[in-house]
C-alpha atoms as an extended CHARMM CRD file, in Angstrom:
* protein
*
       109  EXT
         1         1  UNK       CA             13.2870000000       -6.0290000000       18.7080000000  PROA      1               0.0000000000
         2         2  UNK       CA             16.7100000000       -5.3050000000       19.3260000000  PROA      2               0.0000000000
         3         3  UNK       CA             19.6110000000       -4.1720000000       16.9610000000  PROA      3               0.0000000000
         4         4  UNK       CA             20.9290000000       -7.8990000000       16.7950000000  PROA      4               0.0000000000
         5         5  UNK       CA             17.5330000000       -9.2870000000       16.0790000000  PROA      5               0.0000000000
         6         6  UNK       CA             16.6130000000       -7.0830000000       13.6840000000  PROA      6               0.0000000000
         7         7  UNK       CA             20.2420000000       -7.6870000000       11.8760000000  PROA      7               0.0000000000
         8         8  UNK       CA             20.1730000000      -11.7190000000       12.0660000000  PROA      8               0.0000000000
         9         9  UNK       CA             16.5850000000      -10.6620000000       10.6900000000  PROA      9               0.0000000000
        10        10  UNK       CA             17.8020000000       -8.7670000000        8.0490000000  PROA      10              0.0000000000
        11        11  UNK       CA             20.9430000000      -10.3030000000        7.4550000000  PROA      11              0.0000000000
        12        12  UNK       CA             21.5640000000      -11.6880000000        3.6650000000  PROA      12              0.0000000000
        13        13  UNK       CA             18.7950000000       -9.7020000000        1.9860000000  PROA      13              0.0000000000
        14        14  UNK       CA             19.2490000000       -7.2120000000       -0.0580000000  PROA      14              0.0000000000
        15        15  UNK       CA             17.1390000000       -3.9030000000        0.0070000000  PROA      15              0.0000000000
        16        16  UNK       CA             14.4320000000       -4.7230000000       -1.7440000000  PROA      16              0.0000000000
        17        17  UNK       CA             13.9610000000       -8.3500000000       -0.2840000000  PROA      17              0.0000000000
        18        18  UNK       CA             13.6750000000       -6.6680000000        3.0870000000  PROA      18              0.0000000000
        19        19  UNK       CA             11.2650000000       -4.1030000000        2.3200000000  PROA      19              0.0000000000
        20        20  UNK       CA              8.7530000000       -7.0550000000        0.8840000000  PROA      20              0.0000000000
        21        21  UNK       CA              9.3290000000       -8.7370000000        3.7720000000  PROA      21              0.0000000000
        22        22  UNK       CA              8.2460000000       -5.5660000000        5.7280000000  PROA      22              0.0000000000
        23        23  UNK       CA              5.7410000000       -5.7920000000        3.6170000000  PROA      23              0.0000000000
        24        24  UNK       CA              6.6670000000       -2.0360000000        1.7620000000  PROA      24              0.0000000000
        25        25  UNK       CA              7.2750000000       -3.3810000000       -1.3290000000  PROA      25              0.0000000000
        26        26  UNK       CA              6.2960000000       -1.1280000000       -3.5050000000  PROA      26              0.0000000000
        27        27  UNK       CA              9.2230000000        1.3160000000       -2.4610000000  PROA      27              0.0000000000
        28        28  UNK       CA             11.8840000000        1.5850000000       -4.8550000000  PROA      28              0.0000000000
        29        29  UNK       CA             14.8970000000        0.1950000000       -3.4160000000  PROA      29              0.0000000000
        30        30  UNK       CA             17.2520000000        1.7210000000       -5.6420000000  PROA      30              0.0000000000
        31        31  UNK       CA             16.2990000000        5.2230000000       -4.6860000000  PROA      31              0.0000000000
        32        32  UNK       CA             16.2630000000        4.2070000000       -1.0670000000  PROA      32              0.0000000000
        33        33  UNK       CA             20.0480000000        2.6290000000       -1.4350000000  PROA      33              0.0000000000
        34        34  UNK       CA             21.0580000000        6.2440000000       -3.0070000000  PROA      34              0.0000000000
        35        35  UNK       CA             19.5260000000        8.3600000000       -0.3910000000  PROA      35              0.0000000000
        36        36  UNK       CA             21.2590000000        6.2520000000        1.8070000000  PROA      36              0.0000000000
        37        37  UNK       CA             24.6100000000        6.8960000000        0.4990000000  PROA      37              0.0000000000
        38        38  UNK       CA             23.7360000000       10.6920000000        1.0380000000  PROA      38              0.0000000000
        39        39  UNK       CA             22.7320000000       10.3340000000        5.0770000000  PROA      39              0.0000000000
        40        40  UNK       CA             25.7780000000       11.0620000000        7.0050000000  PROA      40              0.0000000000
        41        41  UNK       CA             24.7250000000       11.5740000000       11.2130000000  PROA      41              0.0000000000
        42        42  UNK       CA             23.7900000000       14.7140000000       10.8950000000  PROA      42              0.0000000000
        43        43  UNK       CA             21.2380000000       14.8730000000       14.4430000000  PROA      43              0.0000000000
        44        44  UNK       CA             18.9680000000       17.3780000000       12.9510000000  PROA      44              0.0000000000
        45        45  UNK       CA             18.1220000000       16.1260000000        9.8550000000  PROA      45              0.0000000000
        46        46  UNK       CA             18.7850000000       12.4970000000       10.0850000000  PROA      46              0.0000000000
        47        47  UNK       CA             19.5610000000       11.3020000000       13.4000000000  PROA      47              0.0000000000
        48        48  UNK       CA             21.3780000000        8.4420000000       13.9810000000  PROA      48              0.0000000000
        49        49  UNK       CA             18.6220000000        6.5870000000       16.2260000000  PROA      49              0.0000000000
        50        50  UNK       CA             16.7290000000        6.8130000000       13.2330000000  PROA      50              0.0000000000
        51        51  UNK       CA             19.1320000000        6.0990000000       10.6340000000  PROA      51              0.0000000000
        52        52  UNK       CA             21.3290000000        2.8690000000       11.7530000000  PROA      52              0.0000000000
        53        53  UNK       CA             18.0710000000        0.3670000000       11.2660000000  PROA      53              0.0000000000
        54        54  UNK       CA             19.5690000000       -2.5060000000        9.7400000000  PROA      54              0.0000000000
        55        55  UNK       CA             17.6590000000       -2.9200000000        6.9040000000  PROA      55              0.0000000000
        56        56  UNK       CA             19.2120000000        0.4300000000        5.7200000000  PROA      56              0.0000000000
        57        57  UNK       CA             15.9050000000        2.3930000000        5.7530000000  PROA      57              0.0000000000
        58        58  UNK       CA             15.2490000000        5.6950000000        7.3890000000  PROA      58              0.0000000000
        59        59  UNK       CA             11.9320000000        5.8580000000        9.5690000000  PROA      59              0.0000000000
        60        60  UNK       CA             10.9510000000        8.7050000000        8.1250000000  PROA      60              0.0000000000
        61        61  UNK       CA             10.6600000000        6.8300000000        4.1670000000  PROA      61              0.0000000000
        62        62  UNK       CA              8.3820000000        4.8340000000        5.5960000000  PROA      62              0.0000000000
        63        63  UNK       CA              6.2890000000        7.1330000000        8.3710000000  PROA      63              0.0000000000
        64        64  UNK       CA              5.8950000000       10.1330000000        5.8760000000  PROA      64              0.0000000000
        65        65  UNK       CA              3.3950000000        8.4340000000        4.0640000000  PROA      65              0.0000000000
        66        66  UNK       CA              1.3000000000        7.3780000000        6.9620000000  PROA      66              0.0000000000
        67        67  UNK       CA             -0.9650000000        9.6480000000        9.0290000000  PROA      67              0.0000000000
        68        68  UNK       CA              0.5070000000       11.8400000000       12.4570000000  PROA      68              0.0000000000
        69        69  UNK       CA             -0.2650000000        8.9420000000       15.0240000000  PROA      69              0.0000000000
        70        70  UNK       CA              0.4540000000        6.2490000000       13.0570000000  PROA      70              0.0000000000
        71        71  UNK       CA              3.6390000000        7.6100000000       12.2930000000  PROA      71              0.0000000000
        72        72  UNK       CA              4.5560000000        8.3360000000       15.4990000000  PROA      72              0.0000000000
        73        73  UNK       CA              3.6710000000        5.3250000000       16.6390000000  PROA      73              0.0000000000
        74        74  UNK       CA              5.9300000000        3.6400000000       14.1270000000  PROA      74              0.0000000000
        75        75  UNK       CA              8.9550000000        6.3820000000       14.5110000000  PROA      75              0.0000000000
        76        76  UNK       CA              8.6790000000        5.3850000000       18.7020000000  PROA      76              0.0000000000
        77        77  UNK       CA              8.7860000000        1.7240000000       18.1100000000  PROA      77              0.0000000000
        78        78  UNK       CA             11.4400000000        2.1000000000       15.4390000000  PROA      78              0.0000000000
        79        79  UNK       CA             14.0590000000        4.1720000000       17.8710000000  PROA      79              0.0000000000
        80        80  UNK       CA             12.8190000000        1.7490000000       21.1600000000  PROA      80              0.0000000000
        81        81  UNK       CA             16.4590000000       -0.1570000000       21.1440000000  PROA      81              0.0000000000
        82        82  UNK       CA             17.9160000000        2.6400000000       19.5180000000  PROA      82              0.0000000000
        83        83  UNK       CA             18.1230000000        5.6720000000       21.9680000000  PROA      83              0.0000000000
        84        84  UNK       CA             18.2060000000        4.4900000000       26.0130000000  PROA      84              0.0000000000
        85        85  UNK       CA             14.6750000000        4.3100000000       27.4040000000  PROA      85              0.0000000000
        86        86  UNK       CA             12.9860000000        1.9380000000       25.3050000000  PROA      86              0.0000000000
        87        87  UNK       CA             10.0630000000        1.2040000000       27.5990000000  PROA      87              0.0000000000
        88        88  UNK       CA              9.4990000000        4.8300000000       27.5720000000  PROA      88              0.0000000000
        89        89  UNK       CA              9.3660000000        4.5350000000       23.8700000000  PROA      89              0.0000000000
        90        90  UNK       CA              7.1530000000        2.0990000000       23.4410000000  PROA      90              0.0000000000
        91        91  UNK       CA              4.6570000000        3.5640000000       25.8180000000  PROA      91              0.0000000000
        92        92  UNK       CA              4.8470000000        6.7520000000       23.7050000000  PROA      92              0.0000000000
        93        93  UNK       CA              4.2610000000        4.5960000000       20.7960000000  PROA      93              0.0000000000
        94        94  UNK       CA              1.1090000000        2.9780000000       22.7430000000  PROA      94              0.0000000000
        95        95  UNK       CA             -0.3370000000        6.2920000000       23.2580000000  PROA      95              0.0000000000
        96        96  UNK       CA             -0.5290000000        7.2630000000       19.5320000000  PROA      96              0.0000000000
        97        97  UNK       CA             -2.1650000000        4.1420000000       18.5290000000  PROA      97              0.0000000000
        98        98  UNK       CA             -4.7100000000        4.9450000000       21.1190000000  PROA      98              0.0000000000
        99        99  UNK       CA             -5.2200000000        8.2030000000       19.8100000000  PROA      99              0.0000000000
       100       100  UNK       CA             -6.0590000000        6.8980000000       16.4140000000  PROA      100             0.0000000000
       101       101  UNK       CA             -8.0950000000        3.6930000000       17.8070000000  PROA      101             0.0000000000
       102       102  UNK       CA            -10.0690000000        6.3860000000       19.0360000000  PROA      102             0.0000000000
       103       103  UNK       CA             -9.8620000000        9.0330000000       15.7100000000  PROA      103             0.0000000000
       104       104  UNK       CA            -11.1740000000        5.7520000000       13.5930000000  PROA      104             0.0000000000
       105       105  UNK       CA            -14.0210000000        5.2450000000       16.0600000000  PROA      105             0.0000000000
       106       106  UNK       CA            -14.9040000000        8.3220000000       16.0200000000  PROA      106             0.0000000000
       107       107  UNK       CA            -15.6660000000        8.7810000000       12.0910000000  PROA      107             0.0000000000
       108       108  UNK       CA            -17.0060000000        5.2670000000       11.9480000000  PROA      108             0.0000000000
       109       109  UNK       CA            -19.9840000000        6.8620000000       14.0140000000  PROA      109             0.0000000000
């Protein structure tokens, strides 16, 4: 989804509205707005590719609490429109959910 999709998406709701709607509702939205106000680009520590989603979230709030491919997965799909090559992106995203497609069939045996 593009920049402009995902703010016409976003647009109107407040923090916490769009992480329900993202369905990550049980972050707290106030501590998400302050850290927020803290990220300047800095692009080591919070990149801006990762940093200007519209819904004012940092991808790594969200992928820190998932495991290594997911979050990958997640933190390629995030930056797709973000950072030039977003097919590239998305294929890299693609090959970490195959990876753990294949981790969960793996211990399911």
């Amino acid at each position: 989804m593009s920049r402009e999709n995902w703010r016409r998406f976003y647009e109107g709701m407040g923090v916490q509205d769009a992480l329900q709607k993202a369905g990550l509702d049980g972050f707290d939205a106030a501590q998400l707005d302050a850290d927020m106000v803290e990220i300047q680009n800095d692009p080591v520590n919070h990149p801006d590719h990762y940093t200007n989603h519209p819904s004012g979230v940092e991808c790594i709030q969200i992928t820190e609490h998932m495991s290594f491919c997911l979050g990958n997965a997640v933190k390629y799909i995030w930056r797709a429109d973000l950072k030039g090559n977003a097919v590239e992106d998305l294929e890299k995203a693609e090959f970490y959910v195959r990876r753990e497609i294949a981790r969960r069939k793996a211990g399911a045996e």
